[in-house]
N, C-alpha and C positions, 0 to 999 in steps of 0.2 A: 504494500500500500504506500502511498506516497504519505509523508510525515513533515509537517510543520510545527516548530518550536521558534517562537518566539518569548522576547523577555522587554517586558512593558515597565512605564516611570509611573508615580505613582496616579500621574496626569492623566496616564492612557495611550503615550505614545510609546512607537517602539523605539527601544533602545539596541538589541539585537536580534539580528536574524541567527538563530545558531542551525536552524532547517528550515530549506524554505522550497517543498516541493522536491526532496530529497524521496527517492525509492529507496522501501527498505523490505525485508523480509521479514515475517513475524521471529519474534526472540524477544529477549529481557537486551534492555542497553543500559549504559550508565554514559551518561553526556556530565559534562563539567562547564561552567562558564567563568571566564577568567575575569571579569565585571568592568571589564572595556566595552565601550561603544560601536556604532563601527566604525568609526574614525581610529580607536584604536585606545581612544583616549581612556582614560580609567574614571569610572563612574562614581559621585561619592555614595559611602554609606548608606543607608535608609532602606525602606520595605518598596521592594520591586513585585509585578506578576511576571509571572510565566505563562501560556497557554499552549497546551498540543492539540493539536488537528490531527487525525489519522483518520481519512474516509470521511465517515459521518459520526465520528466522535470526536469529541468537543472538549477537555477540561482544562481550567483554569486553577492556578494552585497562588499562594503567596511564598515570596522568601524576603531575607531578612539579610542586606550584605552588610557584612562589619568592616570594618575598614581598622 
């Protein structure tokens, strides 16, 4: 299934694309995000979302980056 992850401010805008329309085959993955932009730049602190697309499912989770 094709898989989107993205990682949103707490605005609602995106901060990064970590998948965007990436093919994957079903399995367990572990993704990391190193809490740059994508510019590169290094994002501060504070409570971010995340959200996966995979088909027609949908979820939205929260995180918390420390700095």
């Amino acid at each position: 299934a094709y898989v989107k992850l993205l990682v949103y401010n707490i605005s609602g805008q995106v901060v990064k694309k970590i998948a965007d329309g990436v093919s994957q085959p079903p399995g367990h993955y572990i993704v990391s995000w190193d809490g740059k932009d994508e510019q590169g730049r290094h994002v501060p602190g504070g409570v971010y979302f995340y959200q996966i697309k995979v088909g027609n499912f949908i979820q939205t989770k929260k995180l918390i980056l420390l700095r």
